[in-house]
N, C-alpha and C positions, 0 to 999 in steps of 0.2 A: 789737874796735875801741874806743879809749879815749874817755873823754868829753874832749873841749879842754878846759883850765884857759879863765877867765874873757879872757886876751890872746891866747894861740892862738885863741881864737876870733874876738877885734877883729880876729887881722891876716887870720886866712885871711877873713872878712865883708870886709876892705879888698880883699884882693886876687880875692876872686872876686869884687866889686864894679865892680870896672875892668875885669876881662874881659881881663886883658893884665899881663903878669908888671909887677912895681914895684919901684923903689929903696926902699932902707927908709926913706929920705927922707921918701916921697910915702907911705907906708904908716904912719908918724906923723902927716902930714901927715893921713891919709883919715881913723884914728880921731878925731878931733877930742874928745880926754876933756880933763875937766879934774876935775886939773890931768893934763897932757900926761906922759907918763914920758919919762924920759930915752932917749935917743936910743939907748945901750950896750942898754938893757934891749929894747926893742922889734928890735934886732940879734941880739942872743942870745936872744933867743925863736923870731926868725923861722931862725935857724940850725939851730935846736931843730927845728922844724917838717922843713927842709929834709934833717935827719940822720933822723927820724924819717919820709921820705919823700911827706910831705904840699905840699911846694915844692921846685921845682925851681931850680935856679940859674943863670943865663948872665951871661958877663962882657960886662959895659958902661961899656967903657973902663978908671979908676980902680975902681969899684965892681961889684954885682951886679945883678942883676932878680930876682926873686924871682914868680914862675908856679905857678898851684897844677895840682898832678897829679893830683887829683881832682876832681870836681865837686861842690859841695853838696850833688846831689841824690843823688851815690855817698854820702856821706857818710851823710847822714841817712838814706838806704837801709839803709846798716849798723847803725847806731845800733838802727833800729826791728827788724831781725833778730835782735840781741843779746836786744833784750828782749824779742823771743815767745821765742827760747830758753831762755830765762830763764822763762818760763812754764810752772808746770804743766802746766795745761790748754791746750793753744796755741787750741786752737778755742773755749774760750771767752774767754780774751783778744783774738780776733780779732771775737767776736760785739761784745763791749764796744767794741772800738775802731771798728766799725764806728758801731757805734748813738750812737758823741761827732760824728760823721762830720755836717756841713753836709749839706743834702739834692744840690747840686748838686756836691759832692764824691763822694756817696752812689752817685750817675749816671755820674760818671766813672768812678769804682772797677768801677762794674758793665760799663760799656763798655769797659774796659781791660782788664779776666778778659776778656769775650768775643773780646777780637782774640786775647788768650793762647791761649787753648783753642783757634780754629779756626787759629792758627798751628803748636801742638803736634801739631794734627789732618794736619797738611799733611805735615808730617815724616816 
């Protein structure tokens, strides 16, 4: 799973932002950079995205909408897989990243293995 360049990132952050596919319009519109790019470039990016599977596209009307087909939290799910793979030691990458871990993050992660396990238990 590749990392986003720095604008695939603004747009797929706009449009998983709205929660509801977007003209590229409003997807210019939502990054609010300045200075603002050109309207072509944040189009051919967002096409980019959409050939590369990451947005979906429906016609609306003259134009498109543009819906992301992933979730961020698929996203970054994969991101963080690559890189224990990427890991020697996976378990001690995981010791680490736990131990960067907020305490009530810490709490979650531990209550969230336990649904796992007594879910896998169930099967």
């Amino acid at each position: 799973m590749p990392q986003f360049g720095e604008l695939e990132a603004a747009i797929m952050d706009a449009v998983w932002g709205a929660g509801r596919p977007l003209r590229v319009r409003e997807i210019l519109d939502a990054l609010g950079r300045d200075p603002e790019p050109a309207y072509n470039t944040v189009h051919t990016v967002t096409e980019i995205l959409h050939r590369k599977g990451w947005l979906a596209k429906e016609k609306d009307g003259r134009a498109f909408r543009y819906g992301a087909t992933h979730t961020r939290e698929e996203y970054v799910a994969g991101l963080m897989g690559e890189a224990f793979a990427a890991a020697g030691d996976r378990g001690a990458t995981l010791v680490r990243f736990v131990e960067g871990m907020q305490p009530g993050e810490a709490e979650e992660l531990h209550r969230l293995l336990g649904e796992a396990v007594r879910k896998e238990g169930s099967q």
